[in-house]
C-alpha positions, 0 to 999 in steps of 0.5 A: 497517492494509493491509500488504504487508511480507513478513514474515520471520518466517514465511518458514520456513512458505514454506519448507516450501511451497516444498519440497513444490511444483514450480515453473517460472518464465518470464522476459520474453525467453521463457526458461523456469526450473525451481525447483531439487529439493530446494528452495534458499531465499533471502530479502533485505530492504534498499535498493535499489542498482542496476536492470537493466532489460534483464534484470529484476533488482534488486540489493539486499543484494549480490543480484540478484532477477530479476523474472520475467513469471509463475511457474506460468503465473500473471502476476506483479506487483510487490507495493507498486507501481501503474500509474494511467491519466489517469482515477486507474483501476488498472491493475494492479502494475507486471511484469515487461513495464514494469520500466522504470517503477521508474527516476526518471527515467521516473517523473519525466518520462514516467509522471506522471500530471497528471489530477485525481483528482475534480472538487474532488481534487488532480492523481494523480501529480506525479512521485517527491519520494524517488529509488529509490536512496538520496539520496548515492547518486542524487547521485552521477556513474553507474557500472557501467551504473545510471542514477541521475544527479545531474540527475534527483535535483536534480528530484526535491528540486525536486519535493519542495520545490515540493510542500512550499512549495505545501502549507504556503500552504495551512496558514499559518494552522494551521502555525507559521512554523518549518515551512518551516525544519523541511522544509529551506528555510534560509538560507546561516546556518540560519535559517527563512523565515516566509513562502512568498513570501519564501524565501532562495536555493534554494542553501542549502536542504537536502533531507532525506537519504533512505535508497533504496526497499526491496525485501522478498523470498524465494523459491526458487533457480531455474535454466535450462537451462544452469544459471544460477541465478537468484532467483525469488519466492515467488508469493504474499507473495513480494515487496514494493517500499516506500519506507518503513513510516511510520506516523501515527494521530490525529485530523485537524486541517485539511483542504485539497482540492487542485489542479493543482498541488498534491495533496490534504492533511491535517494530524494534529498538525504532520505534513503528510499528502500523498497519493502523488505517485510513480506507481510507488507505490499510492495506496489508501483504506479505510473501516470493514471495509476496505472500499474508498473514492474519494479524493474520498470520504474527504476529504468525510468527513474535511472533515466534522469527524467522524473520530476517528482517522485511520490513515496508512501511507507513506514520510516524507521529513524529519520533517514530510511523510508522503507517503500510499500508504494512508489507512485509517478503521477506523469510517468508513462513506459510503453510497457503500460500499454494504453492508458485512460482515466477519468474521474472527478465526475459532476453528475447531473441526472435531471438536467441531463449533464455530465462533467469529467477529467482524465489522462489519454496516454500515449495519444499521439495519432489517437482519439478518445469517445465517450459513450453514455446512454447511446450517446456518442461523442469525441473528447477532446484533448490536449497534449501534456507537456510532461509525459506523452500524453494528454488531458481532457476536461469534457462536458456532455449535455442533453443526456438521457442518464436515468438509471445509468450509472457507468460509461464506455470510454473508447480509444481509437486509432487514425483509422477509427479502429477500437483499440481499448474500451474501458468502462467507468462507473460515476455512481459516486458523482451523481447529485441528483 
């Protein structure tokens, strides 16, 4: 499954970058800083409790990361966020130039985006159903100059109620009565509707508490020309913005397309798996190799009844609605993937001349699949998959001349021998000696 979480555990190799490699940072008002020598590492990972738009910075942990415009002459972008435009097209990640679209209050009300995702798809973003902050907090009057305010976090549950409401209408049949009860519409009393048409007083309906997004980041202190120190990411795997890390994987139940008003849906078990509706947060799709796939796409294989296991990556709000930010089939493949090739878990073995690798040839029926490495060329060989029209390989390549190379050229060809794709793999992370 796609992660972006900064793993922490691996900060001390960062470290060690860090400290061999000289870096300037440029803030958004022009201001150049410089990494501090020897290096001064930091790193948090907690909610979210304040924005500073004026000035880039997210507080978190009792620290404020400064989000800077680039870092070597290199934009930056804040991992885990996505700007779409009417048509669903990525824009790219939010910077450090629209860091006023991290508030609720924009992502509510200015940045949704109304348009559908296909022709049969549901609308792209709706707004947030979760604040940045957590929910006492969002509740809660202003202070210190934030701009959480008790008005837009009441939409936001509206938001979230609507959505959920407008969902279960659809899955009535599949759902059992209590659902609504278990998403928070209850009685003064506590008790459950069993109808959406028939809802007690919004009143006493109770919205899920939500802790506030979580920023995961590391990096080096950096400072400016009066000293001021200020915390800067890594470039690279440096720094994630997510609301949570919920995890479902399961076979696919019920499957209903949406509409103006409500997103496309699916169910695995009694979760109601909704796609994102907050337009601060990405949306991604993946097939067999992690191929990338349209939504619509992914709900035609879905709606055809032949997924095995699904595997979704999101943040929850209660226990019963996953909102999705990646939707991920490790075997599903559609003709509109084209040719499909993968190859990792490399064993690289320089001195003795060795290489050993896997992956996936998809479609392959009538196709080959070489390997070439340092002039040398040899065919791999493949064995169909039973669940998808594929295949898999597991090679060995011996008496190779590797010194120096870091990449290889897999090439598949057709029954003609005919280049049909040519993709190109680094395996610098495999090497052992």
């Amino acid at each position: 499954m796609k992660q972006h979480s900064l793993l922490l555990t691996a900060l001390p190799a960062l470290m060690v970058a860090a400290s061999t490699m000289a870096q300037t940072a440029q803030l958004l008002n022009g201001t150049t800083l410089v990494a501090k020598v020897p290096a001064q590492l930091w790193s948090v990972e907690g909610p979210i409790w304040n924005l500073d738009v004026n000035a880039q910075g997210i507080g978190v942990m009792g620290r404020v990361v400064t989000v800077p415009s680039s870092i070597d002459g290199v934009p930056f972008g804040m991992a885990g966020t996505e700007i779409v435009d009417s048509h669903g097209e990525n824009l790219g990640m939010i910077s450090a130039a629209e860091f006023d679209r991290l508030m609720d209050f924009n992502a509510l009300v200015r940045d949704t985006v109304g348009g559908l995702a296909c022709d049969v798809c549901g609308p792209l973003r709706l707004g947030p159903v979760r604040s940045i902050y957590s929910s006492s907090e969002a509740r809660s009057p202003s202070v210190g100059g934030t701009d959480r305010l008790p008005a837009i976090q009441a939409m936001i549950e509206d938001n979230y109620f609507n959505m959920g409401i407008s969902l279960y209408a659809r899955y009535m049949d599949v759902l059992p009565v209590s659902w609504l009860g278990k998403i928070g519409v209850r009685s003064a009393q506590g008790t459950y509707p069993t109808s959406p048409f028939q809802l007690p007083p919004r009143e006493s309906w109770t919205y899920p508490t939500t802790s506030g997004a979580t920023l995961k980041a590391a990096g080096p202190v950096y400072v400016d020309q009066a000293g001021n120190e200020y915390l800067i990411p890594f470039a690279v795997d440096g720094f994630v913005i997510e609301f949570a890390e919920n995890v479902v994987v399961g076979p696919v139940r019920a499957v209903r397309r949406g509409d103006e008003s409500t997103p496309d849906s699916f169910l695995i078990g009694d979760m109601m798996i909704t796609m994102n509706p907050d337009p601060r947060l990405e949306l991604a799709f993946t097939g067999v190799g992690g191929a990338p796939i349209t939504q619509d796409t992914m709900f035609q294989i879905l709606e055809s009844g032949k997924v095995p296991d699904i595997t979704v990556g999101g943040y929850q709000v209660g226990e019963h609605m996953l909102f999705a930010t990646v939707i991920e089939g490790e075997n599903l493949y559609h003709p509109s993937m084209g040719i499909v090739v993968t190859a990792d878990r490399f064993d690289v073995r320089v001195d003795r001349g060795e290489m050993r690798f896997r992956g996936v040839l998809a479609p392959s029926d009538g196709y080959t699949l070489t390997a070439e490495v340092g002039g040398a060329v040899q065919e791999v060989p493949l064995t169909p998959a039973v669940d998808f029209p594929g295949s898999v390989y597991d090679v060995r390549l011996e008496g190779l001349n590797l010194k120096g190379l870091t990449t290889l050229d897999l090439v598949v060809r057709n029954g003609k021998g005919v280049e049909l794709h040519r993709q190109t793999f680094d395996f610098t992370e495999g090497i052992r000696d």
